[in-house]
N, CA, C, O and CB atoms as a CASP TS submission, in Angstrom:
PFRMAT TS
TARGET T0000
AUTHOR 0000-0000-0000
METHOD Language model
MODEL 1
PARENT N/A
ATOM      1  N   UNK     1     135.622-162.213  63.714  1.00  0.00           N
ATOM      2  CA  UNK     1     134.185-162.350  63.867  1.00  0.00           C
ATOM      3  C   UNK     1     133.871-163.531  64.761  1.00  0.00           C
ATOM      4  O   UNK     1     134.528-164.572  64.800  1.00  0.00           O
ATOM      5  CB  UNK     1     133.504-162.509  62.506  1.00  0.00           C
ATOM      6  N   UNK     2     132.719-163.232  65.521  1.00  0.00           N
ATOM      7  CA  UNK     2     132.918-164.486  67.071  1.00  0.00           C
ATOM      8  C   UNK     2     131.588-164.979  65.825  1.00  0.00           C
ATOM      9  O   UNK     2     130.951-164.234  65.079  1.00  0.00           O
ATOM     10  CB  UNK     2     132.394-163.874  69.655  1.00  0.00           C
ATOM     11  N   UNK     3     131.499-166.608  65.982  1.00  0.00           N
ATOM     12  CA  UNK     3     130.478-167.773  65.418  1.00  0.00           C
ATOM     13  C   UNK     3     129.246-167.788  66.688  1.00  0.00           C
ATOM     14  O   UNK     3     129.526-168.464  67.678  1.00  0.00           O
ATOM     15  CB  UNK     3     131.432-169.587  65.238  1.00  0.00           C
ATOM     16  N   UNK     4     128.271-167.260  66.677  1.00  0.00           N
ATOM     17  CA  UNK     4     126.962-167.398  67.445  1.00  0.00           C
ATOM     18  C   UNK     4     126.562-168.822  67.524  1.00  0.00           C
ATOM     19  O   UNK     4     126.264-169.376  66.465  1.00  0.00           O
ATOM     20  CB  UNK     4     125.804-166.589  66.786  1.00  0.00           C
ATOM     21  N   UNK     5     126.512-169.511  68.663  1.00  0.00           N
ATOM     22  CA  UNK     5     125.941-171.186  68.579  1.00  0.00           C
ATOM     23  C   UNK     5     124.565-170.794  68.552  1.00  0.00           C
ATOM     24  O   UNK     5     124.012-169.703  68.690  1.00  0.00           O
ATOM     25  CB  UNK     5     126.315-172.408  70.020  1.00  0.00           C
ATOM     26  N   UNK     6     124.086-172.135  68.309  1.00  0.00           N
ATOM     27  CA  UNK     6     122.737-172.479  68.170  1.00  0.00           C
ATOM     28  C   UNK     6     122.450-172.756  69.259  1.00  0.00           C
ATOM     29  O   UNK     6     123.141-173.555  69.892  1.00  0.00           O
ATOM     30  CB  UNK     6     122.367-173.402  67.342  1.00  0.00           C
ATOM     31  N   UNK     7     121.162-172.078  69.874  1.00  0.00           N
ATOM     32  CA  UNK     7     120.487-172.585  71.274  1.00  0.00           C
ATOM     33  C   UNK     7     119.451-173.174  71.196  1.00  0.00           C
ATOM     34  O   UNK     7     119.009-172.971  70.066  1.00  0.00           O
ATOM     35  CB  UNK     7     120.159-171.678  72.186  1.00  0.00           C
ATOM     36  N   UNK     8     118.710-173.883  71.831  1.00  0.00           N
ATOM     37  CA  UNK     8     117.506-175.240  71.493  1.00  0.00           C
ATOM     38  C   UNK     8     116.496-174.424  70.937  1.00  0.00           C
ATOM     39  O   UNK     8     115.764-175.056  70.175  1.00  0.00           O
ATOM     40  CB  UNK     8     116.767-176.261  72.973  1.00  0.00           C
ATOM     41  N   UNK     9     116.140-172.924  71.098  1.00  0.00           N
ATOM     42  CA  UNK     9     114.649-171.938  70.616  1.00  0.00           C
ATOM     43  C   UNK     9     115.517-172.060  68.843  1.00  0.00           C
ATOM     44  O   UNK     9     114.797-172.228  67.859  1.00  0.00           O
ATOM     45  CB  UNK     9     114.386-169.527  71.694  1.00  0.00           C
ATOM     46  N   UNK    10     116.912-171.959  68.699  1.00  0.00           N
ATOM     47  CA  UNK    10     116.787-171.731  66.928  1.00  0.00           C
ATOM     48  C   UNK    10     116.565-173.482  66.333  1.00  0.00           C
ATOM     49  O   UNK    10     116.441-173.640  65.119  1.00  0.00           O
ATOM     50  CB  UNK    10     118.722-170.840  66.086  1.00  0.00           C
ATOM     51  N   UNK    11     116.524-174.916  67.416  1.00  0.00           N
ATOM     52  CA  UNK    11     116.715-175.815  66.819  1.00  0.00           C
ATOM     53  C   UNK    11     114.884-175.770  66.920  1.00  0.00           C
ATOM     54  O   UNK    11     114.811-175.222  65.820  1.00  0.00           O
ATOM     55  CB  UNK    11     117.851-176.974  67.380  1.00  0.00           C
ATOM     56  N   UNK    12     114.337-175.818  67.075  1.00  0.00           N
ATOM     57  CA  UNK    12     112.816-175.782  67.914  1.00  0.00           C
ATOM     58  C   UNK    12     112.387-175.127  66.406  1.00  0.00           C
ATOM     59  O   UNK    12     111.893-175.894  65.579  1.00  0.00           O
ATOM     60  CB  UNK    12     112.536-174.571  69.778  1.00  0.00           C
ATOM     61  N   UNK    13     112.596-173.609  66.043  1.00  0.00           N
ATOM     62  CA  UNK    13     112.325-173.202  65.315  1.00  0.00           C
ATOM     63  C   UNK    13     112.470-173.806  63.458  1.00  0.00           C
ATOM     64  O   UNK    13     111.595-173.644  62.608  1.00  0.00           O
ATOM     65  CB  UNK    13     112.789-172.289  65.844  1.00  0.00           C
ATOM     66  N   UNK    14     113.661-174.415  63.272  1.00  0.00           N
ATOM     67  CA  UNK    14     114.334-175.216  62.280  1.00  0.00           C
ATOM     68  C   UNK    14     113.022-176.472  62.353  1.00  0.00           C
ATOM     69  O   UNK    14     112.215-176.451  61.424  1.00  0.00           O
ATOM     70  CB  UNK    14     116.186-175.720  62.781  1.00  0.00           C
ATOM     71  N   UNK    15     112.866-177.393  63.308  1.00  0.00           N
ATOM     72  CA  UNK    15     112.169-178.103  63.366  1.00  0.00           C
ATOM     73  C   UNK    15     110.899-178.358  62.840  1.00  0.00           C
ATOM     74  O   UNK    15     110.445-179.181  62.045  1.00  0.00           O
ATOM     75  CB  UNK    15     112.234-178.111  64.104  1.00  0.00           C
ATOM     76  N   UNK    16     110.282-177.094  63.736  1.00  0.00           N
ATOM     77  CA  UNK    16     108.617-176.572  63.059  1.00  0.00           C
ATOM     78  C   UNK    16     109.009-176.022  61.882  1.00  0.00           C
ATOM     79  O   UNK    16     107.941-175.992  61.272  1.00  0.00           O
ATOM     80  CB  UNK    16     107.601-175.276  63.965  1.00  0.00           C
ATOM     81  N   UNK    17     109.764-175.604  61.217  1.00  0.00           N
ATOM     82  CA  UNK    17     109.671-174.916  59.980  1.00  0.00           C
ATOM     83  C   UNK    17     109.518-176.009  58.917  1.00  0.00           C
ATOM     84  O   UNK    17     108.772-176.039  57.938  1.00  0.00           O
ATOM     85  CB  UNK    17     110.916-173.988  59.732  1.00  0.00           C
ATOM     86  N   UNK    18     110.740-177.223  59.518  1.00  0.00           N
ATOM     87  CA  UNK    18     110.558-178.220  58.708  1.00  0.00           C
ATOM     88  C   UNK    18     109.381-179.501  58.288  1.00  0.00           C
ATOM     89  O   UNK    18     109.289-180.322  57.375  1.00  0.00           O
ATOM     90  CB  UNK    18     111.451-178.605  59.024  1.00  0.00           C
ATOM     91  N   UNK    19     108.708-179.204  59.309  1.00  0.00           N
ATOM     92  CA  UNK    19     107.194-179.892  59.809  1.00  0.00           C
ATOM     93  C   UNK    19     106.265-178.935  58.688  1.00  0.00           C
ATOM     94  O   UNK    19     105.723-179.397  57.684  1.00  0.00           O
ATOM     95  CB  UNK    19     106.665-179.541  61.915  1.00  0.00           C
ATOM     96  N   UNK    20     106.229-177.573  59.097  1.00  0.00           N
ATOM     97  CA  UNK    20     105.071-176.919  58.172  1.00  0.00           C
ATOM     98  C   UNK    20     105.342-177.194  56.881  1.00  0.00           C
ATOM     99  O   UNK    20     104.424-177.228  56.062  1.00  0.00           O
ATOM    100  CB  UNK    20     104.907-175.382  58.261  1.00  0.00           C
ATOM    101  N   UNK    21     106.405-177.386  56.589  1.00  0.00           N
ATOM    102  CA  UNK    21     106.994-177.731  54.693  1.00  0.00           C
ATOM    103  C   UNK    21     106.269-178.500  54.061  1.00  0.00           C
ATOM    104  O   UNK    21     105.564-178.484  53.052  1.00  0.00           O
ATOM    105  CB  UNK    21     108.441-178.530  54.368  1.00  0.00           C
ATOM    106  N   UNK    22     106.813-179.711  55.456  1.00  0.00           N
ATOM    107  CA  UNK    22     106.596-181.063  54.853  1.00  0.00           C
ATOM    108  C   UNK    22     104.762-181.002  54.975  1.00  0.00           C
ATOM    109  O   UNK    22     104.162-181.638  54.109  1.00  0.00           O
ATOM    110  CB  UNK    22     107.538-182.524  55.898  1.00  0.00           C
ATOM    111  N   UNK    23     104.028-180.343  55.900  1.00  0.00           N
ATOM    112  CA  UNK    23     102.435-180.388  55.985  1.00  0.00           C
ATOM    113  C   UNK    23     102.185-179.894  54.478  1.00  0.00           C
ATOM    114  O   UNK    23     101.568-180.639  53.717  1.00  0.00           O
ATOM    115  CB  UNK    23     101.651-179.269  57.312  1.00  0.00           C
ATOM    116  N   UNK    24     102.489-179.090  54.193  1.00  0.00           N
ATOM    117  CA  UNK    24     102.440-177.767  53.071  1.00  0.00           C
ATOM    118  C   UNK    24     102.258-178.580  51.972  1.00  0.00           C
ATOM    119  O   UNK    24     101.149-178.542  51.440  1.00  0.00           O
ATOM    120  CB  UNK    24     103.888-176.663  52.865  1.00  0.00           C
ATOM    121  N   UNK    25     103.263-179.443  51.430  1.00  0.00           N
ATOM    122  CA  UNK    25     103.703-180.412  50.611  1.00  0.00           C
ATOM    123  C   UNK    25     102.561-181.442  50.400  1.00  0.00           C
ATOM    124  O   UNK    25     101.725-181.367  49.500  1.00  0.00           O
ATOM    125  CB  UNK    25     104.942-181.005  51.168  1.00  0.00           C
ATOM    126  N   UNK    26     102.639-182.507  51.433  1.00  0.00           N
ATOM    127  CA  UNK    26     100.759-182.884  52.019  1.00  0.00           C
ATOM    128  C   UNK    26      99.818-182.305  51.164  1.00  0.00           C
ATOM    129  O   UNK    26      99.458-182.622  50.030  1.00  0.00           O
ATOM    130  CB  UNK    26     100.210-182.152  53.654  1.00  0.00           C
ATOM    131  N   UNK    27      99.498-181.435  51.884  1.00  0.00           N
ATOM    132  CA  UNK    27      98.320-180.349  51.842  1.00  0.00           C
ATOM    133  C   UNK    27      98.435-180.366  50.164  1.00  0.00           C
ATOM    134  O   UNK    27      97.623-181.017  49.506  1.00  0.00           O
ATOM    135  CB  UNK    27      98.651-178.567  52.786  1.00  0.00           C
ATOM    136  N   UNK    28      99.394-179.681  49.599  1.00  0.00           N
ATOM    137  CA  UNK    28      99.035-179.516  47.879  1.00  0.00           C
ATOM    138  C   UNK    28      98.931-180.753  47.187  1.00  0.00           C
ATOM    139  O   UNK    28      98.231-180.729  46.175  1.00  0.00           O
ATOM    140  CB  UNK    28     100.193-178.714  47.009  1.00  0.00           C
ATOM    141  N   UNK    29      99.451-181.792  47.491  1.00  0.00           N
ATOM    142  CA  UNK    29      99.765-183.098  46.776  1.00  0.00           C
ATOM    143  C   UNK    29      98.205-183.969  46.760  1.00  0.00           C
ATOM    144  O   UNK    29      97.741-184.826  46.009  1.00  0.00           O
ATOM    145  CB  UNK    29     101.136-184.020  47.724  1.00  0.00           C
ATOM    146  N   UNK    30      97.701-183.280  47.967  1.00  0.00           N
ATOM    147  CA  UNK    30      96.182-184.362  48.304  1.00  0.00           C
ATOM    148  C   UNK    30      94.887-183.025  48.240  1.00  0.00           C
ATOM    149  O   UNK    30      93.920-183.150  48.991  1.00  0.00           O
ATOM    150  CB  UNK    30      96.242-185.389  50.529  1.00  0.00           C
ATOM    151  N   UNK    31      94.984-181.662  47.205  1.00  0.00           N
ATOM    152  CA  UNK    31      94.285-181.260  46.859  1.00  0.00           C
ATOM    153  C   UNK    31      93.271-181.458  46.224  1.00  0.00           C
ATOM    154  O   UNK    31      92.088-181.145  46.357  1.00  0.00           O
ATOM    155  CB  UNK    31      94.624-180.870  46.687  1.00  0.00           C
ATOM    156  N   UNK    32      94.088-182.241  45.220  1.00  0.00           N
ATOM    157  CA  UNK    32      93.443-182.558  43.775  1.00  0.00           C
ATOM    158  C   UNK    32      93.432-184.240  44.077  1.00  0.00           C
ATOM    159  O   UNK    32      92.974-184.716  43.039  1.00  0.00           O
ATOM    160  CB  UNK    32      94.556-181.952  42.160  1.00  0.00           C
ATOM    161  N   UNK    33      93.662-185.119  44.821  1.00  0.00           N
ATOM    162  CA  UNK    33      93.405-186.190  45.218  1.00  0.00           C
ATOM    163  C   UNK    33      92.481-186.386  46.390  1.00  0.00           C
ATOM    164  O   UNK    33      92.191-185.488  47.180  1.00  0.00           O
ATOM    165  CB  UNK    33      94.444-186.654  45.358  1.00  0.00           C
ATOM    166  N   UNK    34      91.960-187.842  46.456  1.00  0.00           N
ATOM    167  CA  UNK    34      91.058-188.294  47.506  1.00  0.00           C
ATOM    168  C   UNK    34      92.178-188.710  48.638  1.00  0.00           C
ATOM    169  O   UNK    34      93.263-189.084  48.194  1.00  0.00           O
ATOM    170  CB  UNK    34      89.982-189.606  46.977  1.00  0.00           C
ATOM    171  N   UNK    35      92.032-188.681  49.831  1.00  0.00           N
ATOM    172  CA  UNK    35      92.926-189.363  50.858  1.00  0.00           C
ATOM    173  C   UNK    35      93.039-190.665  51.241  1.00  0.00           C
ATOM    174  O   UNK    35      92.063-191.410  51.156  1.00  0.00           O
ATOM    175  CB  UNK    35      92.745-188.915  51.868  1.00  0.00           C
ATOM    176  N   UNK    36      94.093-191.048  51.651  1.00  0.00           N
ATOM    177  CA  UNK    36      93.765-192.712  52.136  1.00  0.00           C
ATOM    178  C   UNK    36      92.609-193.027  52.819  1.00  0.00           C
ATOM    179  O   UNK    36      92.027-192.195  53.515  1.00  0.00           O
ATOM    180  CB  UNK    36      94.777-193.290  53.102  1.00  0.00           C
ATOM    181  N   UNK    37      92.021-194.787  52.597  1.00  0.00           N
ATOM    182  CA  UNK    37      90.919-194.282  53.550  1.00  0.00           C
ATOM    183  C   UNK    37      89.330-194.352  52.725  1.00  0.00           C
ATOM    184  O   UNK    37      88.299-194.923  53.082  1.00  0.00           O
ATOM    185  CB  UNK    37      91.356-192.546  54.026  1.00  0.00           C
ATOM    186  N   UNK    38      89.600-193.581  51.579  1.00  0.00           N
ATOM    187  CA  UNK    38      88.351-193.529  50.902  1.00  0.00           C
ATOM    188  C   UNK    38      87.858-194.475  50.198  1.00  0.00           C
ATOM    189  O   UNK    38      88.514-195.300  49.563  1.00  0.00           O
ATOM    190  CB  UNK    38      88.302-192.671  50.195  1.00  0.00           C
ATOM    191  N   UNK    39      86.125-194.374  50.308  1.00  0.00           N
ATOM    192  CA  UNK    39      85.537-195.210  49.628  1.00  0.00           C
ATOM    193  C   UNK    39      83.905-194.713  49.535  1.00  0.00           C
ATOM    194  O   UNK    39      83.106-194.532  50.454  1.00  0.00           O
ATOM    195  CB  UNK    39      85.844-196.569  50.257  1.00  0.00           C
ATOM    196  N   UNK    40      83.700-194.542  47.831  1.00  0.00           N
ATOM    197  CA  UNK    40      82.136-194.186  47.734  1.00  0.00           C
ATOM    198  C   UNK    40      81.813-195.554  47.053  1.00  0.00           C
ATOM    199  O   UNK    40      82.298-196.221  46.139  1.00  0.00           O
ATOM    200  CB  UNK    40      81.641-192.643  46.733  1.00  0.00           C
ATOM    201  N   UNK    41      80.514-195.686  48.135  1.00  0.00           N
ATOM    202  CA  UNK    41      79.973-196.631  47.373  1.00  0.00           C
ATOM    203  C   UNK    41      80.288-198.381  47.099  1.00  0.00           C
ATOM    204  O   UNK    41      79.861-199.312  46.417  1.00  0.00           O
ATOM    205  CB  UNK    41      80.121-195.995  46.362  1.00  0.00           C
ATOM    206  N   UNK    42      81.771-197.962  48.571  1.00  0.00           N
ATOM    207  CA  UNK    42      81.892-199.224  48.299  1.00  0.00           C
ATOM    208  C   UNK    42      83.086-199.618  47.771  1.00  0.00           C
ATOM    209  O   UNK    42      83.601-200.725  47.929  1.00  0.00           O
ATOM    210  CB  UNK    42      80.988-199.575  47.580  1.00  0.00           C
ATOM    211  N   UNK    43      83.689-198.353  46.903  1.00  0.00           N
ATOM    212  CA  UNK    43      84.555-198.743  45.983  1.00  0.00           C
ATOM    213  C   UNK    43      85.724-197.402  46.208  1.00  0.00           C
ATOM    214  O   UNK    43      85.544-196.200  46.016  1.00  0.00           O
ATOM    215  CB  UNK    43      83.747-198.948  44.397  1.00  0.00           C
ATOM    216  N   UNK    44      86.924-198.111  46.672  1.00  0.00           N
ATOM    217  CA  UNK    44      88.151-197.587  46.916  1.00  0.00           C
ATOM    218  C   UNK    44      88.429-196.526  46.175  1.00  0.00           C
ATOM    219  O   UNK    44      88.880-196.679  45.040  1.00  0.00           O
ATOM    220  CB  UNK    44      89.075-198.432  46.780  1.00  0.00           C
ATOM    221  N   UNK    45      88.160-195.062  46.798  1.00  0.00           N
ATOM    222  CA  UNK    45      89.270-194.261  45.735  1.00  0.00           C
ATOM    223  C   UNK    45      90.262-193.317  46.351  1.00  0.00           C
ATOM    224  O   UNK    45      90.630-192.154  46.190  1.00  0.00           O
ATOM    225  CB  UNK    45      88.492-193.303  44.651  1.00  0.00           C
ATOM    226  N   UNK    46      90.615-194.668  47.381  1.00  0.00           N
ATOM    227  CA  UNK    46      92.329-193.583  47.867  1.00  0.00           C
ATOM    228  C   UNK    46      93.344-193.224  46.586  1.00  0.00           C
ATOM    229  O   UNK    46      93.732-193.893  45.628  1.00  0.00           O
ATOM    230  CB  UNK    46      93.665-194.727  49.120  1.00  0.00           C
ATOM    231  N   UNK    47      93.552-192.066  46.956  1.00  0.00           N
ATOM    232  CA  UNK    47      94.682-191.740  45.912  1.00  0.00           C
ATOM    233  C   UNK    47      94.626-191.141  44.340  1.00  0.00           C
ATOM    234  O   UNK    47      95.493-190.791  43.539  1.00  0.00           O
ATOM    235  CB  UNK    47      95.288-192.948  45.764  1.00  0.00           C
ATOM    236  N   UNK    48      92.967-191.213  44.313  1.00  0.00           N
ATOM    237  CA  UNK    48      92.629-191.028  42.628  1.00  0.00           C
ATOM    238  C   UNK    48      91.779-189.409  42.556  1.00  0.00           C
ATOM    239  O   UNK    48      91.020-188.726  43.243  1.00  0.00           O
ATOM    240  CB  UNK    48      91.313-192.620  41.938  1.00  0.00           C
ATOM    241  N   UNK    49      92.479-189.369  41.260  1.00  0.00           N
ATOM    242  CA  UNK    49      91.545-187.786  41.487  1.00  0.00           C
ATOM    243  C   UNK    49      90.455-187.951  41.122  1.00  0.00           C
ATOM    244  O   UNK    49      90.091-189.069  40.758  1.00  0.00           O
ATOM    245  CB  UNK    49      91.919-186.454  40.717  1.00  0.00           C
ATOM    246  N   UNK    50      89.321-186.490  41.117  1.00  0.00           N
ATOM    247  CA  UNK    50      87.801-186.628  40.450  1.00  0.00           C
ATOM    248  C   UNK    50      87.376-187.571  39.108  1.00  0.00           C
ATOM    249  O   UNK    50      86.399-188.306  38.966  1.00  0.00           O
ATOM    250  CB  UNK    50      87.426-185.174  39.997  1.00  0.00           C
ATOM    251  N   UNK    51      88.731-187.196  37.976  1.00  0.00           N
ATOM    252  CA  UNK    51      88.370-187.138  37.011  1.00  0.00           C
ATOM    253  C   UNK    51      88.190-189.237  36.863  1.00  0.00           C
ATOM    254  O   UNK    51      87.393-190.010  36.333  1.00  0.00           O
ATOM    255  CB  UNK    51      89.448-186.040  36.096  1.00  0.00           C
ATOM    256  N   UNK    52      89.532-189.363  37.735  1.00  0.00           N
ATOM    257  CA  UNK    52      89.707-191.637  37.505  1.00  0.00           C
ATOM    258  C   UNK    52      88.354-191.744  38.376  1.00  0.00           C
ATOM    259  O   UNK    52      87.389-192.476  38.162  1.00  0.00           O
ATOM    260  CB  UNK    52      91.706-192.965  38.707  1.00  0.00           C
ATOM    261  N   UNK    53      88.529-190.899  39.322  1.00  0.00           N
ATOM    262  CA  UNK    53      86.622-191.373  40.075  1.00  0.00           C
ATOM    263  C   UNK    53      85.239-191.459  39.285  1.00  0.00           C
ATOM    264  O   UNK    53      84.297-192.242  39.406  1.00  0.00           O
ATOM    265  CB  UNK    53      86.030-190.111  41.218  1.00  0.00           C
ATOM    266  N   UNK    54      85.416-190.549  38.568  1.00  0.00           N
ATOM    267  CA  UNK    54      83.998-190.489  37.647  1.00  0.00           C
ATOM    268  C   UNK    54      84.140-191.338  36.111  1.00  0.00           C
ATOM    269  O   UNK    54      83.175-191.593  35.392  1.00  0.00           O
ATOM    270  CB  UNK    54      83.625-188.652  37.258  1.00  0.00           C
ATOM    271  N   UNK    55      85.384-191.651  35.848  1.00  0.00           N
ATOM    272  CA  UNK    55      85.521-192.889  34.822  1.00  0.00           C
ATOM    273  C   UNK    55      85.038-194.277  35.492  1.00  0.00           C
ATOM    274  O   UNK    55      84.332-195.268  35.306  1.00  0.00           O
ATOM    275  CB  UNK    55      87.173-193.077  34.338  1.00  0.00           C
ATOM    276  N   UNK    56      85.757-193.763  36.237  1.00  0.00           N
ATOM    277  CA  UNK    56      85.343-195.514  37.230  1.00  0.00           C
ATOM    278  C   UNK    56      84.052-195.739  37.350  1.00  0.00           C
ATOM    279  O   UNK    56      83.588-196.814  36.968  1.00  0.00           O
ATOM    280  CB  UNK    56      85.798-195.668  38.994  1.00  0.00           C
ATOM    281  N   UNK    57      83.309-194.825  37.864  1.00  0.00           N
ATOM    282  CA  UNK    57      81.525-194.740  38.182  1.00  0.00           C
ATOM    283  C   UNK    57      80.876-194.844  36.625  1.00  0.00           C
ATOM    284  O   UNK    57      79.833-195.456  36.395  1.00  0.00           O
ATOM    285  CB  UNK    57      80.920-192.897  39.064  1.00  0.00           C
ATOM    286  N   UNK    58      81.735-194.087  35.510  1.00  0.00           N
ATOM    287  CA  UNK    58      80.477-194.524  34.119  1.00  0.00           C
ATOM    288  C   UNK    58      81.180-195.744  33.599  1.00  0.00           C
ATOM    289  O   UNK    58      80.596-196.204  32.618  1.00  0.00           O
ATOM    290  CB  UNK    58      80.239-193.164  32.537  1.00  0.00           C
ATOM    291  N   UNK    59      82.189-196.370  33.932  1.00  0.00           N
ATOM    292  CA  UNK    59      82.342-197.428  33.605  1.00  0.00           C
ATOM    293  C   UNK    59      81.053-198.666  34.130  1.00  0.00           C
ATOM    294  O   UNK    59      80.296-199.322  33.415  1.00  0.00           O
ATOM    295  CB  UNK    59      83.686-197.558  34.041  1.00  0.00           C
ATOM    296  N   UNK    60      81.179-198.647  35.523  1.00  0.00           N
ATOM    297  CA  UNK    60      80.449-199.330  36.796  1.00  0.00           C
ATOM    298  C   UNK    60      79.045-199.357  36.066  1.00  0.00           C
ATOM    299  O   UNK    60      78.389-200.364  35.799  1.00  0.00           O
ATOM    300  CB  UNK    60      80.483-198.349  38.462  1.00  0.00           C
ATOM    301  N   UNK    61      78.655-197.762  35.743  1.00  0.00           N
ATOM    302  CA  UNK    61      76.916-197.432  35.218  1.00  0.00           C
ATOM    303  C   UNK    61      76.750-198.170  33.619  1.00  0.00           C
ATOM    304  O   UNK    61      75.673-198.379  33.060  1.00  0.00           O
ATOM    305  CB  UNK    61      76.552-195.276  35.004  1.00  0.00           C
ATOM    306  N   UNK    62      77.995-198.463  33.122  1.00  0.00           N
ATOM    307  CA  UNK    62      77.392-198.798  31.611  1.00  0.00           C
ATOM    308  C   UNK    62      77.557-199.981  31.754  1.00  0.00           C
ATOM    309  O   UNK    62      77.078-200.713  30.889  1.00  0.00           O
ATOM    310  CB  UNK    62      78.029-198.254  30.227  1.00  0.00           C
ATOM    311  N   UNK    63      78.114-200.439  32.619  1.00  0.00           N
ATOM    312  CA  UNK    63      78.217-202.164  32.828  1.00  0.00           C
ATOM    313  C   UNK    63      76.820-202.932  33.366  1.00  0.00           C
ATOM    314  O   UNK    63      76.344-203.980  32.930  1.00  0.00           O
ATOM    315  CB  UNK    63      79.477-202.526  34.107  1.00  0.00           C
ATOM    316  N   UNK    64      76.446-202.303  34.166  1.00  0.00           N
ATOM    317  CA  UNK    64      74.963-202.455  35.209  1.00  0.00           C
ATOM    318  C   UNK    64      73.918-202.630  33.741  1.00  0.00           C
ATOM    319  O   UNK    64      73.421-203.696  33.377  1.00  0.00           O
ATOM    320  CB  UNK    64      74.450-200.543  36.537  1.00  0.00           C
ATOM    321  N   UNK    65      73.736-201.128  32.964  1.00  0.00           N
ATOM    322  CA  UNK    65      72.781-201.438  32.422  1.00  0.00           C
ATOM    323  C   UNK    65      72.824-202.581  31.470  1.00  0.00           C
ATOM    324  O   UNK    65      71.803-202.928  30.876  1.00  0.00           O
ATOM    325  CB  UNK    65      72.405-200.453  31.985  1.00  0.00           C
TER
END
C-alpha cells in the first residue's frame, strides 16, 4: 500500500478545522457569560453570568436604600 503525503490544501484544511473548534468552544463557554470588557453601570461584569449580575445589582439596591 503506497502512504499518500500531505499537501499544504490538507494542512490549510486541519488548520481551519482547528480554529472553528477552538471558536466553537468560545462561542459556548461565553453564552451564558458576559465578555471581557463589560460594564453596566459602572460596574465590571466580565466573566459573570445573569444570575452573579443581578445579585450584585440587589445587593448595590438594598445597600442605597
Amino acid at each position: 500500500m503506497e502512504h499518500k503525503k500531505f499537501t499544504w490544501k490538507h494542512y490549510t484544511l486541519i488548520a481551519v478545522g482547528i480554529v472553528f473548534v477552538i471558536y466553537c468552544c468560545i462561542a459556548v463557554y461565553f453564552s451564558k457569560k458576559f465578555t471581557y470588557g463589560t460594564k453596566i453601570n459602572g460596574v465590571d461584569v466580565s466573566n459573570k453570568t445573569v444570575d452573579e449580575v443581578t445579585d450584585i445589582f440587589k445587593k448595590r439596591r438594598t445597600a442605597i436604600r
